[in-house]
N, C-alpha and C positions, 0 to 999 in steps of 0.2 A: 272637717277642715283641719289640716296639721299645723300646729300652735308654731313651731318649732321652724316649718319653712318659711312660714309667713311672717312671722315677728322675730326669731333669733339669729335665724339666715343671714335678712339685712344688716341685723347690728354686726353679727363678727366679721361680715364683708367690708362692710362703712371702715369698721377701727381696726379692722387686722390690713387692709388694702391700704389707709389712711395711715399705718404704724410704717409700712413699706418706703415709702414715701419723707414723711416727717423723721424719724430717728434716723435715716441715712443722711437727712441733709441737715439735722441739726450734727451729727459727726462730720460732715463737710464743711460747715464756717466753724465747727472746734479745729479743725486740723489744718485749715487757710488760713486761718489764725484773726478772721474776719469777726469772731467771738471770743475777746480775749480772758477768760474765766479771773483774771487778777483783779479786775477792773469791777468798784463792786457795780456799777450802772446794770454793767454787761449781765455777771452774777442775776442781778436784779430781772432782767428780761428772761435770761434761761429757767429762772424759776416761775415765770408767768406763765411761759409758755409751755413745760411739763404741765404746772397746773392746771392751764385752760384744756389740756388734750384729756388730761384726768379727769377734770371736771364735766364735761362734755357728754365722755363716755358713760362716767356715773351718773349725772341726769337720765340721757337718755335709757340707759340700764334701768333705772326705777319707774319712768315713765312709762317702759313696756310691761314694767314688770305690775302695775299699777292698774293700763289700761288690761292687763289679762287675767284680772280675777275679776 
């Protein structure tokens, strides 16, 4: 069995397909001006939300990495 199609495959398709998506359209409400980065609220959510995409990936990165030894 190849460790690598089975388990690493998924993940760089999940968050690279998932990065396609999310960073174009957090640069679309910066640039509609629908996230106004002055505002610290706003501030406040753009950092949740890099966090949580961060976060997510690193779980689940250690989790493969965890169930494969």
């Amino acid at each position: 069995m190849d460790l690598f199609t089975h388990s690493w495959l998924p993940f760089f398709y999940l968050y690279g397909m998932g990065a396609l998506f999310f960073f174009p359209g957090l640069y679309l409400i910066t640039k509609t001006k629908s996230l106004d980065m002055n505002k610290p609220q706003h501030r406040k959510w753009m950092k949740i939300l890099l966090f949580g995409y961060v976060w997510f990936m690193a779980l689940h990165g250690i989790l493969i990495t965890l169930a494969l030894k």
